[in-house]
Biopython code that builds the backbone (N, CA, C, O; Angstrom):
import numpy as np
from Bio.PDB.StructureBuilder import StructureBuilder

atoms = [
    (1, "UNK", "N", (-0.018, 65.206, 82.827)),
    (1, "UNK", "CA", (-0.602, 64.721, 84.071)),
    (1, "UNK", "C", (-1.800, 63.814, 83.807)),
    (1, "UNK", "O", (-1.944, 62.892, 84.609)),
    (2, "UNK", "N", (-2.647, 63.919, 82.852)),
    (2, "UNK", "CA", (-3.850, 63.557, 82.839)),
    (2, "UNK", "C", (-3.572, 62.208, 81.915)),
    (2, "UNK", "O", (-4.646, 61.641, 81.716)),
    (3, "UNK", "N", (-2.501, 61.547, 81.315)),
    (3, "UNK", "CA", (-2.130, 60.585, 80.638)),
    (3, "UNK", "C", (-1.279, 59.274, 81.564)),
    (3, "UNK", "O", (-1.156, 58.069, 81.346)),
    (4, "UNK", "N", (-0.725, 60.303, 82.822)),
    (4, "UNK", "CA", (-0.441, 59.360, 83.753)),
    (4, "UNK", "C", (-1.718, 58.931, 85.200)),
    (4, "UNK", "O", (-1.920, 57.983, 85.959)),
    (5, "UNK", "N", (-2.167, 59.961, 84.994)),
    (5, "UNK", "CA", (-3.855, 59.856, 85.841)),
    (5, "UNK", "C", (-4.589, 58.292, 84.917)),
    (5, "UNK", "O", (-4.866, 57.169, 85.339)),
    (6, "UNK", "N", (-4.678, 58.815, 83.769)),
    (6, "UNK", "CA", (-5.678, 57.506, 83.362)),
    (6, "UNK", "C", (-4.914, 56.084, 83.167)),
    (6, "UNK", "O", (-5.408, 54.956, 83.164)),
    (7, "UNK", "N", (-3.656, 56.450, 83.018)),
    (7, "UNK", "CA", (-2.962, 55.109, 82.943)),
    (7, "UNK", "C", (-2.926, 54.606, 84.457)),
    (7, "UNK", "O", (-3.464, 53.502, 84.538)),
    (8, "UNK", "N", (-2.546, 54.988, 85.445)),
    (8, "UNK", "CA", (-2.845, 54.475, 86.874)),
    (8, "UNK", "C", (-4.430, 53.779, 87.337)),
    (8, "UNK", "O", (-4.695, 52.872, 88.126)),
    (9, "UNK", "N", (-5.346, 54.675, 86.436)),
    (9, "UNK", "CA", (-6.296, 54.550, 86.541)),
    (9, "UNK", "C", (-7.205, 52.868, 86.222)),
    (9, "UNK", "O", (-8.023, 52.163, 86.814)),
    (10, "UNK", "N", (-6.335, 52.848, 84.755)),
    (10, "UNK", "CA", (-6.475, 51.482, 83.719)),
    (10, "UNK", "C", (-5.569, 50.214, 84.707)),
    (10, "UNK", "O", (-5.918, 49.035, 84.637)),
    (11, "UNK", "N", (-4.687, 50.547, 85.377)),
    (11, "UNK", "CA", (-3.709, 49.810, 86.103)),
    (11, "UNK", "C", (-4.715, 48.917, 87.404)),
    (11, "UNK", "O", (-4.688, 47.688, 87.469)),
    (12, "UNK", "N", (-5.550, 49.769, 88.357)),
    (12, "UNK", "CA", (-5.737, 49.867, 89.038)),
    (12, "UNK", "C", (-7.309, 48.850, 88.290)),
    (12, "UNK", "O", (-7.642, 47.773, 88.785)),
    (13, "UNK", "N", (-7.703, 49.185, 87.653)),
    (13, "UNK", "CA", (-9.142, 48.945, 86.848)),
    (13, "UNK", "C", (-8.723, 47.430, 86.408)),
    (13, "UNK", "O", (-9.515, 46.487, 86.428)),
    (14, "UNK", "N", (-7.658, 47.361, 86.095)),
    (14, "UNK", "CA", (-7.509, 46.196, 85.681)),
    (14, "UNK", "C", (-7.160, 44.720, 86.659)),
    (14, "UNK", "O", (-7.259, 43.558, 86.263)),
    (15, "UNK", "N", (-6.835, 45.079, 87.698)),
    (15, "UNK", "CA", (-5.987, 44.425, 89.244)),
    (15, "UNK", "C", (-7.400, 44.013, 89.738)),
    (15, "UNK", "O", (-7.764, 42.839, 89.816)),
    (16, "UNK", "N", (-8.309, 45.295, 90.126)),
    (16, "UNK", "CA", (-9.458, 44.743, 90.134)),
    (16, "UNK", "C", (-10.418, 43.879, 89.655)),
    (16, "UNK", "O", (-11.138, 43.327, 90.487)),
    (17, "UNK", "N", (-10.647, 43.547, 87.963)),
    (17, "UNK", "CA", (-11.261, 43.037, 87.469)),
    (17, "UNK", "C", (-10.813, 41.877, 87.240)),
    (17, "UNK", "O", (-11.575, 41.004, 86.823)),
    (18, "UNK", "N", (-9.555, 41.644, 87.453)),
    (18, "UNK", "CA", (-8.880, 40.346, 87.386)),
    (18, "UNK", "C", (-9.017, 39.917, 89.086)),
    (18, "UNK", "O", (-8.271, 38.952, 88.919)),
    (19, "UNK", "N", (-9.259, 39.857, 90.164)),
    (19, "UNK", "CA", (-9.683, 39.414, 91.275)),
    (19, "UNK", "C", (-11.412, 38.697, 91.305)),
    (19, "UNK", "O", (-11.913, 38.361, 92.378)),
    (20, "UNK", "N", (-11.765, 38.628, 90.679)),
    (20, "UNK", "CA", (-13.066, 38.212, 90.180)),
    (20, "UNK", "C", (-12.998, 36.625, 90.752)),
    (20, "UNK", "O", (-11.991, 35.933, 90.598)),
    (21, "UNK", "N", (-14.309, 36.116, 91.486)),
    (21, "UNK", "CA", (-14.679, 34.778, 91.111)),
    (21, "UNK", "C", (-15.855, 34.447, 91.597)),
    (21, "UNK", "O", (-16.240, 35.325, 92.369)),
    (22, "UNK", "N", (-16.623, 33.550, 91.493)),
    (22, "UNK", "CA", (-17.867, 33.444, 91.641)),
    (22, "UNK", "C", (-18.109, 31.876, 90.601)),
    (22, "UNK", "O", (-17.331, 31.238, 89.892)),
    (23, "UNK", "N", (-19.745, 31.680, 90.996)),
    (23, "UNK", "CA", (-20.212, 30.691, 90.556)),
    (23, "UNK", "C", (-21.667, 31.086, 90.325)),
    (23, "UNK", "O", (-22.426, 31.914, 90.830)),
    (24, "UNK", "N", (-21.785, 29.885, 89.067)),
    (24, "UNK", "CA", (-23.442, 29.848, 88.808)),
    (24, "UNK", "C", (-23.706, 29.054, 88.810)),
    (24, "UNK", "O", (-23.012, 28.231, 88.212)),
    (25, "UNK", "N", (-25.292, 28.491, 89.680)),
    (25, "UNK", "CA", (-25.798, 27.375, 88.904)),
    (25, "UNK", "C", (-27.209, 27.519, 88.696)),
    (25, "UNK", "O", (-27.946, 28.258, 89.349)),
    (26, "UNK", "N", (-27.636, 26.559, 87.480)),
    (26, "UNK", "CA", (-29.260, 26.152, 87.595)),
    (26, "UNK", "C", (-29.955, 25.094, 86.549)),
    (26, "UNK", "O", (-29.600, 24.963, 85.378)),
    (27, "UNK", "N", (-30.817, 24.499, 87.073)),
    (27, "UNK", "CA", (-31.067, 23.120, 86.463)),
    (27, "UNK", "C", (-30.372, 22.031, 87.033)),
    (27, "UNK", "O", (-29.833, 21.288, 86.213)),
    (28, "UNK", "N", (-30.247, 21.750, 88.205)),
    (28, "UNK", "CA", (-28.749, 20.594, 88.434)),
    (28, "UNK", "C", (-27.559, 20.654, 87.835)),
    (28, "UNK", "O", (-26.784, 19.715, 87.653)),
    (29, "UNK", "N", (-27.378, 22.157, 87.427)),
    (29, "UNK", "CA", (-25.256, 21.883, 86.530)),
    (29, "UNK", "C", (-25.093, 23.535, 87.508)),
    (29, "UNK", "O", (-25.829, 24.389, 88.002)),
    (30, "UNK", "N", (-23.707, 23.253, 87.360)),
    (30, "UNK", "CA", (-23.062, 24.516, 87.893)),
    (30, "UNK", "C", (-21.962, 25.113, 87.272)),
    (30, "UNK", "O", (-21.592, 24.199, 86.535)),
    (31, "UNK", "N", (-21.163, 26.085, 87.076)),
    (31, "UNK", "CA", (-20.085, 26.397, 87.174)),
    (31, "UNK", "C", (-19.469, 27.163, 87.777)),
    (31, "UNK", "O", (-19.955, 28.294, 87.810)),
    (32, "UNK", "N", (-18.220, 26.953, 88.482)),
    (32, "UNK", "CA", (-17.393, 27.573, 89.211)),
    (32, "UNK", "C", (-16.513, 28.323, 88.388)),
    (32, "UNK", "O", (-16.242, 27.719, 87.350)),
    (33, "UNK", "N", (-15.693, 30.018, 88.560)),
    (33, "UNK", "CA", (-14.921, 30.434, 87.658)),
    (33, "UNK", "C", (-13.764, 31.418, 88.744)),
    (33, "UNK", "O", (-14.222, 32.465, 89.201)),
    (34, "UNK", "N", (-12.821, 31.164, 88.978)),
    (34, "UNK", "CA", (-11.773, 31.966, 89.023)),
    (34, "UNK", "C", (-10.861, 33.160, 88.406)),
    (34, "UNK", "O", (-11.312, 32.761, 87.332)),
    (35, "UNK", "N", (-10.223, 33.974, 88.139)),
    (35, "UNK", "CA", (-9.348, 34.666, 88.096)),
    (35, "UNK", "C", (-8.397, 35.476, 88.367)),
    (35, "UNK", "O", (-8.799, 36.352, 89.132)),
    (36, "UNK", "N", (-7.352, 35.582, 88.097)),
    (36, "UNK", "CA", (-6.063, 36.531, 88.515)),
    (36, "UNK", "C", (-5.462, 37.215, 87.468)),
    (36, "UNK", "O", (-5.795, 37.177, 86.283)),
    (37, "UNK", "N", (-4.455, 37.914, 88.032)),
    (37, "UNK", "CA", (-3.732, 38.574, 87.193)),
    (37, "UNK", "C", (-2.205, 37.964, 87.882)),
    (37, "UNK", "O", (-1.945, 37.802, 89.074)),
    (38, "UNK", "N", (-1.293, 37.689, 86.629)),
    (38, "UNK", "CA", (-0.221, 37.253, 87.195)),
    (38, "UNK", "C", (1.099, 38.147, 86.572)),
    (38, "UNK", "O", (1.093, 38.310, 85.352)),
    (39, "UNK", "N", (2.094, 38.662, 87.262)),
    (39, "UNK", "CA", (3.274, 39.631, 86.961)),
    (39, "UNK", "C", (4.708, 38.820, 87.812)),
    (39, "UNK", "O", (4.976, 38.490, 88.968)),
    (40, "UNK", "N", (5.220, 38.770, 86.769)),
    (40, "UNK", "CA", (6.320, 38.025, 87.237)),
    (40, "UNK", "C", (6.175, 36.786, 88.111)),
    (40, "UNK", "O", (7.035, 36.526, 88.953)),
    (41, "UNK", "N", (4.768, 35.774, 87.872)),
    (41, "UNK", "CA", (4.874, 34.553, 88.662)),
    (41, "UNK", "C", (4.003, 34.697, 90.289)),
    (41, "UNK", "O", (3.786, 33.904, 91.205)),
    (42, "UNK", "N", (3.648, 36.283, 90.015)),
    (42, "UNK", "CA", (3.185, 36.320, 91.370)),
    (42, "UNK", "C", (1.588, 36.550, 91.367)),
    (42, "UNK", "O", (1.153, 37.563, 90.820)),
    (43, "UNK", "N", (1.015, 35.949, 91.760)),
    (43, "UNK", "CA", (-0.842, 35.784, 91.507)),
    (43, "UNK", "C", (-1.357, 36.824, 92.521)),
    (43, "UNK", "O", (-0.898, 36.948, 93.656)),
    (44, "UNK", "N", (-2.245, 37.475, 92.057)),
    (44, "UNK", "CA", (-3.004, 39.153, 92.256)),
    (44, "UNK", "C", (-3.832, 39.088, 92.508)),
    (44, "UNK", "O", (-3.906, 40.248, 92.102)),
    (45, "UNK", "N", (-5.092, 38.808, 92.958)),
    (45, "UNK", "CA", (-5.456, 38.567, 94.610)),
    (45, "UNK", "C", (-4.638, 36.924, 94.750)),
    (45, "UNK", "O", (-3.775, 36.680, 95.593)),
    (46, "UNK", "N", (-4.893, 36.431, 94.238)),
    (46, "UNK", "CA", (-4.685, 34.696, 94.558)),
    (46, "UNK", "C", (-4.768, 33.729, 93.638)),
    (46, "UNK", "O", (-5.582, 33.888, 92.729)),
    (47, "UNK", "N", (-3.918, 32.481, 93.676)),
    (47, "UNK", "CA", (-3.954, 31.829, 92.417)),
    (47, "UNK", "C", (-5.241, 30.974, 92.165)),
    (47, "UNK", "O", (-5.590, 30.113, 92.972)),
    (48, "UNK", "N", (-6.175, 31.337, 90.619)),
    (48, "UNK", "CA", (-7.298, 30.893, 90.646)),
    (48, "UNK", "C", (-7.501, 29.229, 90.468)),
    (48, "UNK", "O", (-8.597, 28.682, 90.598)),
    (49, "UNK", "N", (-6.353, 28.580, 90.175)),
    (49, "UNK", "CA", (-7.049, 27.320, 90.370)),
    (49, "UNK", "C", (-7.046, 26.890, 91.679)),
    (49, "UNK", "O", (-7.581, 25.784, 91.764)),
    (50, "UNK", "N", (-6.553, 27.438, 93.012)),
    (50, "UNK", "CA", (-6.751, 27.546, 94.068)),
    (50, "UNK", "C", (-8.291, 27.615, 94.522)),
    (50, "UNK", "O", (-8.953, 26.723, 95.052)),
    (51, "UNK", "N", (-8.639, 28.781, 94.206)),
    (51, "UNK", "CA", (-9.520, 29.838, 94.312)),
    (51, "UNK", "C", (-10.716, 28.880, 93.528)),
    (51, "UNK", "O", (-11.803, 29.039, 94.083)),
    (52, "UNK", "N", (-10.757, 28.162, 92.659)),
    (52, "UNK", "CA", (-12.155, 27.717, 92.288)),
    (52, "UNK", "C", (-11.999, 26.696, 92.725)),
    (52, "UNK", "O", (-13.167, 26.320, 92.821)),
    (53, "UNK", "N", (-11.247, 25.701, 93.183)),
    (53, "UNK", "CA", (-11.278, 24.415, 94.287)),
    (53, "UNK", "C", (-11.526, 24.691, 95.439)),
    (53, "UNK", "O", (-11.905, 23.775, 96.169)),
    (54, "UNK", "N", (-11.413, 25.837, 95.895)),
    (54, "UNK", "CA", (-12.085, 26.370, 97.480)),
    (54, "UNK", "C", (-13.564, 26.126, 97.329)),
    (54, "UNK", "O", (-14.246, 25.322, 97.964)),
    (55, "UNK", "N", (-14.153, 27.421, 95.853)),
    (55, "UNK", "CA", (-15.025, 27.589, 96.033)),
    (55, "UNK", "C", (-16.338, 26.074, 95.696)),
    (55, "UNK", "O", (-17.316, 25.679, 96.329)),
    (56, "UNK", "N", (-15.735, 25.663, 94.513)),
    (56, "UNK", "CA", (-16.112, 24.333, 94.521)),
    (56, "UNK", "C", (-16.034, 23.064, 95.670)),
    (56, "UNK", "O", (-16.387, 21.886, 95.605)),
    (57, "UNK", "N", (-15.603, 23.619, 96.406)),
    (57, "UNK", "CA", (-15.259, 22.488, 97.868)),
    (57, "UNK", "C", (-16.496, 22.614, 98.806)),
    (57, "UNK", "O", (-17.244, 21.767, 99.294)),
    (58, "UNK", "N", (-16.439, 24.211, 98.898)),
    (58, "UNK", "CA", (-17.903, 25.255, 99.701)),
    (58, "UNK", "C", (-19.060, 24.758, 99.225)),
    (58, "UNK", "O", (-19.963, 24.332, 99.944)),
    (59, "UNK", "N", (-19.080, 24.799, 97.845)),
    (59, "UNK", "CA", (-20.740, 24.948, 97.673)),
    (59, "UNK", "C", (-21.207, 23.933, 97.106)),
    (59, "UNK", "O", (-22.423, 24.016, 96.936)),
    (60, "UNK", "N", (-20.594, 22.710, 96.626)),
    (60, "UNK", "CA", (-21.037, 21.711, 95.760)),
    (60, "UNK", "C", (-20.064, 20.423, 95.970)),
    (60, "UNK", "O", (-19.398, 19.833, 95.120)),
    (61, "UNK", "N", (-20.204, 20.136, 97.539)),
    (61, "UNK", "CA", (-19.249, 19.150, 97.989)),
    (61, "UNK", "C", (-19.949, 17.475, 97.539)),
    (61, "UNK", "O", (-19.351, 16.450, 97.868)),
    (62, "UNK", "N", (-21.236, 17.441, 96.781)),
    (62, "UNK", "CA", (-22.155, 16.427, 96.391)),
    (62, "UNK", "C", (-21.289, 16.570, 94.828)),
    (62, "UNK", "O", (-20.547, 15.682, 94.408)),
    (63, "UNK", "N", (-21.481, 17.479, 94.319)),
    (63, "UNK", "CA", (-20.800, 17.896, 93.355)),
    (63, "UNK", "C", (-20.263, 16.973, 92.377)),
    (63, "UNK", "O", (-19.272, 16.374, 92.795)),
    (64, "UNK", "N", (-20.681, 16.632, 91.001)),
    (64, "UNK", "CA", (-19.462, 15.654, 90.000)),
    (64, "UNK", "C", (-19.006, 16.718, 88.828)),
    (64, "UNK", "O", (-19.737, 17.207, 87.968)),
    (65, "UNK", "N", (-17.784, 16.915, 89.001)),
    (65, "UNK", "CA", (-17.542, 17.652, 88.101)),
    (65, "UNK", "C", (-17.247, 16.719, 87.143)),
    (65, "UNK", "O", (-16.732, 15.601, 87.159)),
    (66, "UNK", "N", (-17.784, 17.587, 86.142)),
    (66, "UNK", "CA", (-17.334, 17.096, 84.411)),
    (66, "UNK", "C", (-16.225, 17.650, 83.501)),
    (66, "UNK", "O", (-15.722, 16.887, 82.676)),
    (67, "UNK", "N", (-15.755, 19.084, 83.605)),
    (67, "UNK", "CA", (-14.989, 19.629, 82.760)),
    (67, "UNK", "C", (-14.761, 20.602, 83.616)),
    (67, "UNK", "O", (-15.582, 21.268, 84.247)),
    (68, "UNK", "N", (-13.416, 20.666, 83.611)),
    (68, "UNK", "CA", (-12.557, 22.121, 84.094)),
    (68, "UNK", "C", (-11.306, 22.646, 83.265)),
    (68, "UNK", "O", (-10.444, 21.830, 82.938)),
    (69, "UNK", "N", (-11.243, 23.324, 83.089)),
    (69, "UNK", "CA", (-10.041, 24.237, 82.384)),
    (69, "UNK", "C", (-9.271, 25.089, 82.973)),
    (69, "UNK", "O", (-9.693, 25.446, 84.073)),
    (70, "UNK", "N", (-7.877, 25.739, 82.496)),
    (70, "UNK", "CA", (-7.243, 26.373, 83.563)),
    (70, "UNK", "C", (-5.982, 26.645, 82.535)),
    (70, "UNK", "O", (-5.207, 25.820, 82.052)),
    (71, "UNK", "N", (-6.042, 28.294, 82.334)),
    (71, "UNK", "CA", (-4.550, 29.092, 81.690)),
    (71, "UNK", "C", (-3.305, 28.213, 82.257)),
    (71, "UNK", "O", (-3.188, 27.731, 83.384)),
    (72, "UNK", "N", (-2.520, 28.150, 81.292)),
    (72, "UNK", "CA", (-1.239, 27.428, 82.065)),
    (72, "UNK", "C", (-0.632, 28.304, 82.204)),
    (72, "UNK", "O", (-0.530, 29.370, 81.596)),
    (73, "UNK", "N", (0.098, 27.638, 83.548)),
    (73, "UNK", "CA", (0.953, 28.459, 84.582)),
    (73, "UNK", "C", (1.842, 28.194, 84.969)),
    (73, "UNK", "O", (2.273, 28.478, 86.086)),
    (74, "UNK", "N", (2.562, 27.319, 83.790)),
    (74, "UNK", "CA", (4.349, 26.488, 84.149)),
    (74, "UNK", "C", (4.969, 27.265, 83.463)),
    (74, "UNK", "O", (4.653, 27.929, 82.476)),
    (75, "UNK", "N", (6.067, 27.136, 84.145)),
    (75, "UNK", "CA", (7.556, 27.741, 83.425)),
    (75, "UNK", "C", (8.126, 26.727, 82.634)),
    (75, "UNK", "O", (9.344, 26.908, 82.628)),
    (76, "UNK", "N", (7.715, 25.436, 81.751)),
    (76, "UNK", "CA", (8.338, 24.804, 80.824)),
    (76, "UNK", "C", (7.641, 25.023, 79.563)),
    (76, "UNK", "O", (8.010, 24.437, 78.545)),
    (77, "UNK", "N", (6.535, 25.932, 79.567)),
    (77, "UNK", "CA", (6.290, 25.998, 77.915)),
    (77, "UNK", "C", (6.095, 27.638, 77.706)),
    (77, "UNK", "O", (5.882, 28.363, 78.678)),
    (78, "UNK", "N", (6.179, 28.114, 76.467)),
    (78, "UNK", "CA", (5.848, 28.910, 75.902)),
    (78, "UNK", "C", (4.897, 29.767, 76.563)),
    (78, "UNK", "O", (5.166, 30.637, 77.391)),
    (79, "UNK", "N", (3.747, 29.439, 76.118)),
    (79, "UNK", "CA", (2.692, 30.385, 76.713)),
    (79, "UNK", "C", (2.401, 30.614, 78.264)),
    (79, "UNK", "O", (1.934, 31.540, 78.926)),
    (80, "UNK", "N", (2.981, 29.112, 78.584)),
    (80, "UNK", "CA", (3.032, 29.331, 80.004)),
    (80, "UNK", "C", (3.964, 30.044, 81.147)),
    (80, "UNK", "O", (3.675, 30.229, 82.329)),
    (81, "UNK", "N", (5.197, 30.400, 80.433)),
    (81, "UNK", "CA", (6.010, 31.751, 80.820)),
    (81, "UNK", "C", (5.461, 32.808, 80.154)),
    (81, "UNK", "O", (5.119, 33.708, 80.921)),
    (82, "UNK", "N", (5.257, 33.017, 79.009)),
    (82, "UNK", "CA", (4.229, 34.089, 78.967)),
    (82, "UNK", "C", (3.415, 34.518, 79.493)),
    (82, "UNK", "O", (3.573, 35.669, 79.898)),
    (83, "UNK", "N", (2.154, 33.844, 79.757)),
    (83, "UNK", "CA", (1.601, 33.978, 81.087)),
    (83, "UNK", "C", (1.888, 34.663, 82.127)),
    (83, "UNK", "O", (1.598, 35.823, 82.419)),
    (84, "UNK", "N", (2.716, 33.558, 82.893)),
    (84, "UNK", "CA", (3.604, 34.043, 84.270)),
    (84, "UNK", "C", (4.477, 35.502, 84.106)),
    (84, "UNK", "O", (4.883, 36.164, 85.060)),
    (85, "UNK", "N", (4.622, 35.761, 83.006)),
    (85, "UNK", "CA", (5.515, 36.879, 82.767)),
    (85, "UNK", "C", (4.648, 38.439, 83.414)),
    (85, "UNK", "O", (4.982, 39.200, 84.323)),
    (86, "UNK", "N", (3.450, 38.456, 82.492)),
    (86, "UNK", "CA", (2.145, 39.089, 82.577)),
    (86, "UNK", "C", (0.998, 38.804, 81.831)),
    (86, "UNK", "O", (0.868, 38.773, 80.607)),
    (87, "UNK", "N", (0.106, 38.582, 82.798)),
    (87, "UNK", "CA", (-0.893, 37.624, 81.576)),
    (87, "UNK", "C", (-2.117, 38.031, 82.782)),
    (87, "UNK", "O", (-1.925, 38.745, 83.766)),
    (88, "UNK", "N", (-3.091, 37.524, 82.487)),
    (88, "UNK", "CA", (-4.258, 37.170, 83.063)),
    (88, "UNK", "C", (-4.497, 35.544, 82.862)),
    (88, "UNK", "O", (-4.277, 34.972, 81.795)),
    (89, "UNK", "N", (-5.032, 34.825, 84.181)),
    (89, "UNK", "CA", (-4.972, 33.144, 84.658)),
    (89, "UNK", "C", (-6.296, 33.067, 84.711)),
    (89, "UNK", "O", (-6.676, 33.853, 85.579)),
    (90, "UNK", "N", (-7.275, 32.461, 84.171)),
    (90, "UNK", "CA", (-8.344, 32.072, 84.696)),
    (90, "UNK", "C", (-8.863, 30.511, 84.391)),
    (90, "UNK", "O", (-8.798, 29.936, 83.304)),
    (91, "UNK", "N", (-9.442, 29.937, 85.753)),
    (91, "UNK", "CA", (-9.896, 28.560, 85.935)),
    (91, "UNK", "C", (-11.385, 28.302, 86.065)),
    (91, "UNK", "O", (-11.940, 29.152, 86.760)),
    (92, "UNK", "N", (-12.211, 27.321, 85.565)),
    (92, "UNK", "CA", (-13.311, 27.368, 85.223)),
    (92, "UNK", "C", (-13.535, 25.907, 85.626)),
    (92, "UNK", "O", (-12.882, 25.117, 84.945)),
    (93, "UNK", "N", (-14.351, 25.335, 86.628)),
    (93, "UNK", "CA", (-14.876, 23.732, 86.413)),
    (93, "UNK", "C", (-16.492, 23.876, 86.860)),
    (93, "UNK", "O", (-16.962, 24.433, 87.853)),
    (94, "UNK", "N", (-17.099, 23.242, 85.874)),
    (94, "UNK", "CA", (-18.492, 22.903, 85.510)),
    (94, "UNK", "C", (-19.146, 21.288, 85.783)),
    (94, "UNK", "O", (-18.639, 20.258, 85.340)),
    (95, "UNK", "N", (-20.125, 21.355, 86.444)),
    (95, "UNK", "CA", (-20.712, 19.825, 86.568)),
    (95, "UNK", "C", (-21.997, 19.692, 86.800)),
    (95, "UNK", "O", (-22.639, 20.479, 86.105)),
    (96, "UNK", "N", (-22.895, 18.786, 87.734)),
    (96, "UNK", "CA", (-23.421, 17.963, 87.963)),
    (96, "UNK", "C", (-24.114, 18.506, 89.522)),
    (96, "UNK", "O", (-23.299, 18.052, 90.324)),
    (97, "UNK", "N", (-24.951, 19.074, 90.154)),
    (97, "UNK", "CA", (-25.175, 19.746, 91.592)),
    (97, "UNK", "C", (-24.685, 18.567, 92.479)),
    (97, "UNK", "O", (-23.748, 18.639, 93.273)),
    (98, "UNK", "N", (-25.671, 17.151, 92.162)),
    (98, "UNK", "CA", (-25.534, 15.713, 92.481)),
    (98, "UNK", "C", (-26.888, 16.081, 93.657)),
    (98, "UNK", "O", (-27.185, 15.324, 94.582)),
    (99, "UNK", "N", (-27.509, 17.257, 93.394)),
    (99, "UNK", "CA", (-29.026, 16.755, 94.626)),
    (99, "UNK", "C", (-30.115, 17.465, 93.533)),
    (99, "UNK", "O", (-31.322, 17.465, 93.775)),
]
sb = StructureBuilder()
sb.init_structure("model")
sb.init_model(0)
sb.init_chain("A")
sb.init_seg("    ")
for serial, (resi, resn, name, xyz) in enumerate(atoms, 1):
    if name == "N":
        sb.init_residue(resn, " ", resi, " ")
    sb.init_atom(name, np.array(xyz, "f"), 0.0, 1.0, " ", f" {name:<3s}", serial, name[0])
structure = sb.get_structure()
């Protein structure tokens, strides 16, 4: 009992911590960061490069971004069905405040 208790437990711990997103900034630069958890193609709260173009839309519409990154999430390569299979997705873009 207590091996399927903590494994539900780790399940549940993990769904959560992969719903994560938020931003920092200071000095005039920022970064925005997303994440999910993805199982069979299907994104767990929501798909994060979604999710950090929202939030980057909200708070830093002066905003120049410089660099963003983002787990791939196609079904034509390797890692990127891997991924989609079960993986954790996370998207990250960093810039410029612009005030």
């Amino acid at each position: 009992m207590n091996k399927k208790l903590i494994t539900a437990a780790l399940a549940i711990a993990t769904l959560t911590l992969a719903s994560c997103s938020g931003m920092r900034q200071a000095n005039g630069h920022y970064t925005v960061h997303a994440e999910s958890f993805r199982f069979f193609g299907i994104c767990i709260p929501a798909d994060d490069q979604e999710t950090a173009a929202k939030l980057h839309a909200a708070n830093f519409k002066n905003g120049t971004i410089i660099t963003q990154g983002s787990t791939p999430a196609d079904w034509t390569s390797f890692w990127g069905v891997l991924g989609n299979i079960f993986g954790f997705h996370s998207t990250v873009i960093s810039g410029k405040t612009g005030s």
